[in-house]
TORKOL-4160 file (C-alpha; in steps of 0.2 Angstrom, whole numbers, padded with zeros to 4 digits, m for minus):
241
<pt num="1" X="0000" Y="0000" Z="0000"/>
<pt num="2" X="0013" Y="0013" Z="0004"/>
<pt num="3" X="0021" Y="0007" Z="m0012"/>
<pt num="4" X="0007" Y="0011" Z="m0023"/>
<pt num="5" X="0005" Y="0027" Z="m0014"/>
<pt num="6" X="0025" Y="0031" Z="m0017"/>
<pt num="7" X="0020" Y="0027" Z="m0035"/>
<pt num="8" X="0005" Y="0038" Z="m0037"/>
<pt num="9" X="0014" Y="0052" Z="m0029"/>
<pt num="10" X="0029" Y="0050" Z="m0041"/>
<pt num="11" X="0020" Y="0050" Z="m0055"/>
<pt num="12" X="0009" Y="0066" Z="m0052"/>
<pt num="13" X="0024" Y="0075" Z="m0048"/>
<pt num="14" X="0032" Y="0070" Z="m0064"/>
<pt num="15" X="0017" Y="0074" Z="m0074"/>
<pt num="16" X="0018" Y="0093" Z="m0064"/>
<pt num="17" X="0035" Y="0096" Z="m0070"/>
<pt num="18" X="0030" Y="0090" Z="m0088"/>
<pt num="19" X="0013" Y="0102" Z="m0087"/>
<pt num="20" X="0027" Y="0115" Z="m0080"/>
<pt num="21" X="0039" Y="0115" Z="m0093"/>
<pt num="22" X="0025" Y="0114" Z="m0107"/>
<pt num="23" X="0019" Y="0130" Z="m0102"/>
<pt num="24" X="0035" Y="0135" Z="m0103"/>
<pt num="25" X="0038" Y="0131" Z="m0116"/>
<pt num="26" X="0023" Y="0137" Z="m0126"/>
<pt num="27" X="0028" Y="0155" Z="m0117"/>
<pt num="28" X="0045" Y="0153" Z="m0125"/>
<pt num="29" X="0035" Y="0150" Z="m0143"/>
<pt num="30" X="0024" Y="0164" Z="m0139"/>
<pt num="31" X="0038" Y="0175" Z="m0139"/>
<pt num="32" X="0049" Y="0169" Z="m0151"/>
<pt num="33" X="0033" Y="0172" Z="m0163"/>
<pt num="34" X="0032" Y="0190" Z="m0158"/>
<pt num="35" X="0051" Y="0193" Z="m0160"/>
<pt num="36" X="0048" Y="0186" Z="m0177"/>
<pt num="37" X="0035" Y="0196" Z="m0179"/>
<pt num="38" X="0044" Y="0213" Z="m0174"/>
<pt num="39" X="0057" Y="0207" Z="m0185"/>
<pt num="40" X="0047" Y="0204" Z="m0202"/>
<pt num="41" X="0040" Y="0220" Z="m0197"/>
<pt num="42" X="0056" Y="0229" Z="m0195"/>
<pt num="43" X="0062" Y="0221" Z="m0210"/>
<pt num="44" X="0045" Y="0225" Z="m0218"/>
<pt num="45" X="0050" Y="0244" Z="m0214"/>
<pt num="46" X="0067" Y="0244" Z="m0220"/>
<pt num="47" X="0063" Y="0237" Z="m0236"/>
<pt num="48" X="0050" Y="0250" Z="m0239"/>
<pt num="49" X="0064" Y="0263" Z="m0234"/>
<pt num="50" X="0076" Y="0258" Z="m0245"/>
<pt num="51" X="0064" Y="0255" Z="m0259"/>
<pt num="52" X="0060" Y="0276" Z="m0255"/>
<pt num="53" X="0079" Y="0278" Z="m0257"/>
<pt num="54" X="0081" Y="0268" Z="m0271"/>
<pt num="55" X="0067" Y="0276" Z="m0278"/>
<pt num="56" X="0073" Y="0294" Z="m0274"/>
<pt num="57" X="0091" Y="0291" Z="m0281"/>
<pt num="58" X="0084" Y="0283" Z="m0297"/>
<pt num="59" X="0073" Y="0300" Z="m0300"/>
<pt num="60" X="0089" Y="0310" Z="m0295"/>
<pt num="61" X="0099" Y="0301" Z="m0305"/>
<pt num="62" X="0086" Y="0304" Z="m0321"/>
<pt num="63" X="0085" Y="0322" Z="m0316"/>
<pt num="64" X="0104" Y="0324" Z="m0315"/>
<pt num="65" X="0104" Y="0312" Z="m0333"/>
<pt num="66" X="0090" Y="0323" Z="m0340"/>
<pt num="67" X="0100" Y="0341" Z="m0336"/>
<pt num="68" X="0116" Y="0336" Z="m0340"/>
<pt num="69" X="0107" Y="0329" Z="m0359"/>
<pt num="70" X="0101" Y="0346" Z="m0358"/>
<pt num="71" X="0117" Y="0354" Z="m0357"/>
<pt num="72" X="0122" Y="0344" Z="m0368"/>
<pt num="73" X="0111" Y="0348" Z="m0383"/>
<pt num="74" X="0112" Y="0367" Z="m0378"/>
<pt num="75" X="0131" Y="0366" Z="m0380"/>
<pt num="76" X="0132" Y="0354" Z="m0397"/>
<pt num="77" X="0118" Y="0369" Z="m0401"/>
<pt num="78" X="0130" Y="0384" Z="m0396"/>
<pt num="79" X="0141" Y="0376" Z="m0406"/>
<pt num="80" X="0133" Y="0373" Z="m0420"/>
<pt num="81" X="0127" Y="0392" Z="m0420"/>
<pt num="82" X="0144" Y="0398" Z="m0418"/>
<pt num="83" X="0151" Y="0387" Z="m0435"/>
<pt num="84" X="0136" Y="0391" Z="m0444"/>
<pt num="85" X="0140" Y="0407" Z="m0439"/>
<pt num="86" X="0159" Y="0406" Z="m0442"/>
<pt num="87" X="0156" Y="0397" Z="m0460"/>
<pt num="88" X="0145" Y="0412" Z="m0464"/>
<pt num="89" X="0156" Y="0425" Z="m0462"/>
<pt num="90" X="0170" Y="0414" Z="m0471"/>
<pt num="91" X="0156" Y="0413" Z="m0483"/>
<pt num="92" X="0152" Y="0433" Z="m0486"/>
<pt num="93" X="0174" Y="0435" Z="m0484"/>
<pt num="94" X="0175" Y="0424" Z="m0499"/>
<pt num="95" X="0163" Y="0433" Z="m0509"/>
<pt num="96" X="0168" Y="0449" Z="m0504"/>
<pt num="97" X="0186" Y="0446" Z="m0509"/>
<pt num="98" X="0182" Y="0437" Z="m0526"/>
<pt num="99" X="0172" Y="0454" Z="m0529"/>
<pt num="100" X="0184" Y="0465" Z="m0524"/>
<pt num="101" X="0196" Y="0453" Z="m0537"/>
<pt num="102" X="0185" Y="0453" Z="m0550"/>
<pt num="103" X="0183" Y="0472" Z="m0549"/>
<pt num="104" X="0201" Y="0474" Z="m0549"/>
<pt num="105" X="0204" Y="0462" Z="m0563"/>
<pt num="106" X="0189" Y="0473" Z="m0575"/>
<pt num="107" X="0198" Y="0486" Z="m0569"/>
<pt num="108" X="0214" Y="0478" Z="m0575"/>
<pt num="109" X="0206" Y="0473" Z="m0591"/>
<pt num="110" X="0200" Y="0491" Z="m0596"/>
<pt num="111" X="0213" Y="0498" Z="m0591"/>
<pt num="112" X="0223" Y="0486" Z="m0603"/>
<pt num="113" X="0210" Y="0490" Z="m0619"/>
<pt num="114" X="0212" Y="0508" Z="m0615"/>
<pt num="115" X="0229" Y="0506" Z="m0614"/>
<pt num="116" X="0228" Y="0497" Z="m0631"/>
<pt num="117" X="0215" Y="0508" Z="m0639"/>
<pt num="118" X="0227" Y="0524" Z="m0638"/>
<pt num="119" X="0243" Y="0514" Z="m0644"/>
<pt num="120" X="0229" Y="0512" Z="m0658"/>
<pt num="121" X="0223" Y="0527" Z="m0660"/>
<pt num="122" X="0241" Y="0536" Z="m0655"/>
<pt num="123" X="0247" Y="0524" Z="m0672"/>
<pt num="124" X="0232" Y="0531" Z="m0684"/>
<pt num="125" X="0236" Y="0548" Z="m0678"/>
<pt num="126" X="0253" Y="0546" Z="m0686"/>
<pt num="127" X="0246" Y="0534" Z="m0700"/>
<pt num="128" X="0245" Y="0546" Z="m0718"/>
<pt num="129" X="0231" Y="0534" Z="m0721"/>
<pt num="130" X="0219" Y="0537" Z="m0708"/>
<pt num="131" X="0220" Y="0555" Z="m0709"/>
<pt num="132" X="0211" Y="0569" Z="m0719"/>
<pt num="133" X="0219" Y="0588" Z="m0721"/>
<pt num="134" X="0206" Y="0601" Z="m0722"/>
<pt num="135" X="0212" Y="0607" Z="m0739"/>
<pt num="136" X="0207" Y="0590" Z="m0747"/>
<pt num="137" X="0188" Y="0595" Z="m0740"/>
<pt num="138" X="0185" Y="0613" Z="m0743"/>
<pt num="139" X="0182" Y="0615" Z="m0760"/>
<pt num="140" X="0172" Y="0598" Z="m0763"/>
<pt num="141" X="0158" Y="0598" Z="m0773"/>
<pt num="142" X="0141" Y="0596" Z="m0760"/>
<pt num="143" X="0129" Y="0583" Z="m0769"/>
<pt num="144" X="0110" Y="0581" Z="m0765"/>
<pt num="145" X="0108" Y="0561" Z="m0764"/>
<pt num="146" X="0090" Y="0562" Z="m0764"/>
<pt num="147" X="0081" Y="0577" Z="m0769"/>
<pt num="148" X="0066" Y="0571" Z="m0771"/>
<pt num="149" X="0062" Y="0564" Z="m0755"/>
<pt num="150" X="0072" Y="0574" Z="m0745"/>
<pt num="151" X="0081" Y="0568" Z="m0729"/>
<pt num="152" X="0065" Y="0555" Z="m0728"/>
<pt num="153" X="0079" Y="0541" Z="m0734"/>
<pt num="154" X="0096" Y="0550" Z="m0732"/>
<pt num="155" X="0106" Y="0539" Z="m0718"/>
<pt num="156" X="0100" Y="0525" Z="m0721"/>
<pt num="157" X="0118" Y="0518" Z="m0729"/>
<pt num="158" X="0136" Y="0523" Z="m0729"/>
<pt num="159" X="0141" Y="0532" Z="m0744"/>
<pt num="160" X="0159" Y="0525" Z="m0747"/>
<pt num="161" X="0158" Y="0533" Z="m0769"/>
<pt num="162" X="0147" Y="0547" Z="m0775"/>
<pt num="163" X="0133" Y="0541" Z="m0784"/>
<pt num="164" X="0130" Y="0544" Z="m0803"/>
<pt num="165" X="0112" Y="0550" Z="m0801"/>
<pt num="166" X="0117" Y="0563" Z="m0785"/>
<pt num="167" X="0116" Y="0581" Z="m0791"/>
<pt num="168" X="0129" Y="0592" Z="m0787"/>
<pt num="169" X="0120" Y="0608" Z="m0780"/>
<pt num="170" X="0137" Y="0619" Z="m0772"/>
<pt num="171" X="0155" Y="0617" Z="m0764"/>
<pt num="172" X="0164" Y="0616" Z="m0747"/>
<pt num="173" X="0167" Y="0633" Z="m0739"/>
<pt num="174" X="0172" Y="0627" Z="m0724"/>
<pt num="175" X="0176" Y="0617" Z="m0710"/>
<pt num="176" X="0168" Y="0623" Z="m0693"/>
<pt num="177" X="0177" Y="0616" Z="m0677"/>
<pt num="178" X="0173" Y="0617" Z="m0658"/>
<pt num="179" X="0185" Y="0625" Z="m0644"/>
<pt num="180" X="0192" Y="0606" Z="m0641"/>
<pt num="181" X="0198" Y="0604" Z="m0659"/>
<pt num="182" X="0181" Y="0593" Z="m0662"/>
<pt num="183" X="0174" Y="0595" Z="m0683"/>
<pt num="184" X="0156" Y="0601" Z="m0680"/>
<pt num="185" X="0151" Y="0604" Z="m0695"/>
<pt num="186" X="0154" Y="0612" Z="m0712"/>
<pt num="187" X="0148" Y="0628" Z="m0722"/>
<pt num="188" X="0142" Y="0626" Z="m0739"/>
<pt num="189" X="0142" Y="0639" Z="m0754"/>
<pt num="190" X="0124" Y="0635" Z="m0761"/>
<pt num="191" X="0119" Y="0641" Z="m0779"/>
<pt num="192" X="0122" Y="0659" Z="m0787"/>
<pt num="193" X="0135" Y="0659" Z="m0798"/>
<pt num="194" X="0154" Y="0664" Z="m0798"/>
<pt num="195" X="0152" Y="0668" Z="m0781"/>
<pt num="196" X="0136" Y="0680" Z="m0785"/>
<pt num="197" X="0119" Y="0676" Z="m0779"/>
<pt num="198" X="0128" Y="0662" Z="m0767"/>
<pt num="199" X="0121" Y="0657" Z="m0749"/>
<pt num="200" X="0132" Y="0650" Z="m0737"/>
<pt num="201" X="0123" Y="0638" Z="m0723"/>
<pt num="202" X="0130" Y="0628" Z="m0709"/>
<pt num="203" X="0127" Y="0609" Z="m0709"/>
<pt num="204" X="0131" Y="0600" Z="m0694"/>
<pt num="205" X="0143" Y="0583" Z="m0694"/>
<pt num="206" X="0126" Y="0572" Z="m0690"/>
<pt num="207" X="0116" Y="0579" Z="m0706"/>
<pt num="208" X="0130" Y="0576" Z="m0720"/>
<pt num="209" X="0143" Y="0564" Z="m0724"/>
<pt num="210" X="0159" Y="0564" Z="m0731"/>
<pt num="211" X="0161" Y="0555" Z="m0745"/>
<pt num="212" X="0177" Y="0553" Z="m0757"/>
<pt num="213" X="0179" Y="0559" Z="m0774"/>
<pt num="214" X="0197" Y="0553" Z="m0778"/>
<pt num="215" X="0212" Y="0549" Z="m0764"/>
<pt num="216" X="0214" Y="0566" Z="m0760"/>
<pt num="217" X="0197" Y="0574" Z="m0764"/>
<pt num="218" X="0182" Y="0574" Z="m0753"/>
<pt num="219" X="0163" Y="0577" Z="m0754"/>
<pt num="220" X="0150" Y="0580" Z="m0746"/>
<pt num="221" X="0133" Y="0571" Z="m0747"/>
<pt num="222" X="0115" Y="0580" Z="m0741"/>
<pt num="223" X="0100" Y="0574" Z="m0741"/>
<pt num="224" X="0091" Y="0590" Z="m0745"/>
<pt num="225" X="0087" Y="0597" Z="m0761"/>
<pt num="226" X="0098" Y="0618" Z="m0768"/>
<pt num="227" X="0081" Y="0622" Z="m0764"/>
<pt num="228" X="0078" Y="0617" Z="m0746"/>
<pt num="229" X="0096" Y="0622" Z="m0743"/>
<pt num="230" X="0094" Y="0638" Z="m0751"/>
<pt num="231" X="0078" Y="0639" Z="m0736"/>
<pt num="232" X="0090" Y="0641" Z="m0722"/>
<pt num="233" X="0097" Y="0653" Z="m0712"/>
<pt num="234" X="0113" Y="0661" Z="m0719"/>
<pt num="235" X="0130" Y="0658" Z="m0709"/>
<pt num="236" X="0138" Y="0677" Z="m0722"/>
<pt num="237" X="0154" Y="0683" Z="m0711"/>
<pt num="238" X="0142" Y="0693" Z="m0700"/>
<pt num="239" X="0134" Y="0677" Z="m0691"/>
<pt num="240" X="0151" Y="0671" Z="m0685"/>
<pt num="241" X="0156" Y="0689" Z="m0678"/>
């Protein structure tokens, strides 16, 4: 009996340890749950925060990429401005110089023709051929080229020979020049006869031409009738003083 009771007691105190250390126990797991817990939560937390970080540094780093394309495309524009601008002047220098050159060389070229055209007129001057005295003009016989019609058709060639139908209607009396040694025009002795009954009337260089007669003879050619001529107003010795 004591036995029995020994073992009773034995056990009972063995199953209130084991009832003891399982509540324990299920305290410790309580606890260790809420430390896990606080620690997913905390982990949660951090996560979120560096995501924010991350998040902000990305955007930072988009802006900082974003300004520094920006200043990027505004300095490959200043550039560009500033060849364009450079090419452009280059440009306008270019032209402006080939101007300037191809002035110079007209200038060059006229002044070469000029240069040339008074060696060639300075050789005629002295040529016996190209020039005419004076003396072999006054004196010609004047002809009338086309009476009929009057100046309506005179001009309208170059008289190199006197015709055979031009009328001779008076003479050269003389040759009329300017201050500057230019040939004006001529005065012609028009009808009478033997120097009786004659009119003298001035012809300017425009109206007449001078035609030769022979190499040392000259003419000249009107295209007014003695009549018309005879008409006009008389250069006598008192006109001239």
């Amino acid at each position: 009996m004591i036995r029995l009771t020994t073992s009773v007691l034995a056990l009972t105190i063995a199953a209130g340890g084991a009832m003891a250390e399982s509540h324990s126990n299920m305290e410790d797991a309580e606890q260790n749950l809420e430390n896990a817990a606080e620690e997913t939560g905390q982990a949660i937390e951090n996560t979120a925060e560096a995501t924010e970080n991350a998040a902000e540094n990305a955007a930072q780093a988009t802006e900082n990429a974003a300004e520094e394309a920006g200043q990027e495309i505004e300095n490959a524009a200043d550039e560009t401005g500033q060849a364009l601008d450079e090419a452009a002047d280059e440009t306008a220098q270019a032209a402006e110089n080939a101007a300037e050159e191809t002035e110079q060389a007209a200038e060059n070229a006229g002044e070469e023709l000029e240069q040339e055209a008074n060696e060639v007129a300075d050789m005629e001057m002295f040529d016996p051929a190209q020039l005419i005295r004076t003396r072999d003009i006054t004196g010609g016989p004047v002809y009338s080229v086309d009476g009929e019609n009057g100046v309506a058709n005179f001009g309208a060639e170059t008289y190199e020979t006197v015709g055979d139908d031009w009328t001779k209607i008076g003479e050269i009396e003389d040759i009329v020049l300017s201050k500057d040694g230019q040939m004006r025009g001529v005065v012609l002795e028009i009808g009478g006869f033997l120097d009786i009954g004659d009119k003298h009337v001035f012809m300017q260089m425009d109206d007449v031409q001078l035609v030769a007669v022979d190499d040392k003879t000259y003419s000249i050619a009107v295209g007014q009738s003695e009549e018309e001529l005879e008409e006009m107003e008389s250069v006598d010795e008192g006109f001239w003083n």
